[in-house]
Structure formats: structure tokens, C-alpha cells
C-alpha positions as CSV (number, residue, x, y, z in Angstrom):
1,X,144.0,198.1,22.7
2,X,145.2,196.1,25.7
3,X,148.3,194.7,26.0
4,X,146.4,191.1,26.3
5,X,144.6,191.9,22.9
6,X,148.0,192.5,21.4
7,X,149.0,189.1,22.2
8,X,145.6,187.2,21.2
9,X,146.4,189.1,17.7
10,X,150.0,188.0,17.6
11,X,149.3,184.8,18.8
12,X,146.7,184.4,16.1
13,X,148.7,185.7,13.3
14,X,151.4,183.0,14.6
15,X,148.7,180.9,14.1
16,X,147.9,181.1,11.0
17,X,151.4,181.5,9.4
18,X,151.8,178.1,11.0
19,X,148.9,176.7,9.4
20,X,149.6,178.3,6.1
21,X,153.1,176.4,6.1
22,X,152.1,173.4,7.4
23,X,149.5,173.0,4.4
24,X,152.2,174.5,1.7
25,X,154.3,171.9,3.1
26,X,151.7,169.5,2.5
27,X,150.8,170.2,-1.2
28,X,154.4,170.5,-1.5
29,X,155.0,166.8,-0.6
30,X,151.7,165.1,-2.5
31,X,153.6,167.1,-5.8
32,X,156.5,165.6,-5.3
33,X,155.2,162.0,-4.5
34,X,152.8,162.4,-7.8
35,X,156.1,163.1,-10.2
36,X,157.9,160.4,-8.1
37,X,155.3,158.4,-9.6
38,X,155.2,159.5,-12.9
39,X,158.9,159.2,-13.3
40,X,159.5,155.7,-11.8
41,X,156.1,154.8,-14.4
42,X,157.8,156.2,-17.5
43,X,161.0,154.6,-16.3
44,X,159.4,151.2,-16.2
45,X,158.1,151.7,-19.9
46,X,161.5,152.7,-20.4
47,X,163.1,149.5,-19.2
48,X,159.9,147.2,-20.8
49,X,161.0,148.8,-24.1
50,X,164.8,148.4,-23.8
51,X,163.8,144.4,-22.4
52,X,161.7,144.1,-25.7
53,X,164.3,145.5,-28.3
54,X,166.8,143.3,-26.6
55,X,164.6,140.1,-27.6
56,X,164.5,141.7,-30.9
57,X,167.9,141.8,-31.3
58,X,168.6,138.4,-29.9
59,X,166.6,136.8,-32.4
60,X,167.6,138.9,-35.3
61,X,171.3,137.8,-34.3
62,X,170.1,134.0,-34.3
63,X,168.5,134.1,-37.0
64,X,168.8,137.1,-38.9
65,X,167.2,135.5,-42.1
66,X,163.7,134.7,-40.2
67,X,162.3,138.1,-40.3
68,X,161.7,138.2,-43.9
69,X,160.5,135.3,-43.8
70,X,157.6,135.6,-41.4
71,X,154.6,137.0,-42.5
72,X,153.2,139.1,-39.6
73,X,150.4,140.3,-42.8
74,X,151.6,143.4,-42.4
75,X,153.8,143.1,-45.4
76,X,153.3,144.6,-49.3
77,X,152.0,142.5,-51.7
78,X,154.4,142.2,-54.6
79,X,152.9,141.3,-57.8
């Protein structure tokens, strides 16, 4: 083996370490942009939810009396 060989074979280990990171370092950034994702989603539903029970209790503190009064037919027939 030539000194010349030595160094192609270096060279192409070097190579493909490099390669080998550069792709690891790209998976490693599309998983972190996908739970990014996910976690600012779920936090939106979060913040949707909080918005809605807010309204909820808004009107249960206006009018407190209203919701047994409406009849959304999901109620139990008495009698």
C-alpha cells in the first residue's frame, strides 16, 4: 500500500463520517421541527379550550339561572 492509497482511504473515510453527520444532523432537525409542531398544535387546542370555558363561565356568571333552562335535547325526560 502506497503512501498515496493511505490517503485516498483516509480521505474517504473522512468522507463519509462527514456525510454520516451531516444527514444525522439532518433527521435530527426535521424531528425536532415535527414535535415543534405538534406542541404549538396541542397548545392551540389548549388555548381554544381555555377561550371556550371562559365563555362558559362568563355566561354562567350572567346568568347562572339560563342553563337549566335551555333545552339543548340532551336532557332526561322527567315524568
Amino acid at each position: 500500500m502506497t503512501w498515496l492509497s493511505a490517503i485516498a482511504s483516509a480521505l474517504a473515510v473522512l468522507q463519509a463520517l462527514a456525510e454520516y453527520l451531516r444527514d444525522r444532523k439532518t433527521i435530527d432537525d426535521a424531528t425536532a421541527a415535527a414535535i415543534l409542531k405538534g406542541l404549538r398544535e396541542a397548545d392551540d387546542a389548549i388555548n381554544r379550550a381555555k377561550s371556550a370555558r371562559d365563555l362558559v363561565r362568563a355566561d354562567m356568571a350572567r346568568d347562572p339561572d339560563s342553563i337549566l333552562r335551555d333545552d339543548d335535547g340532551f336532557k332526561r325526560r322527567d315524568g
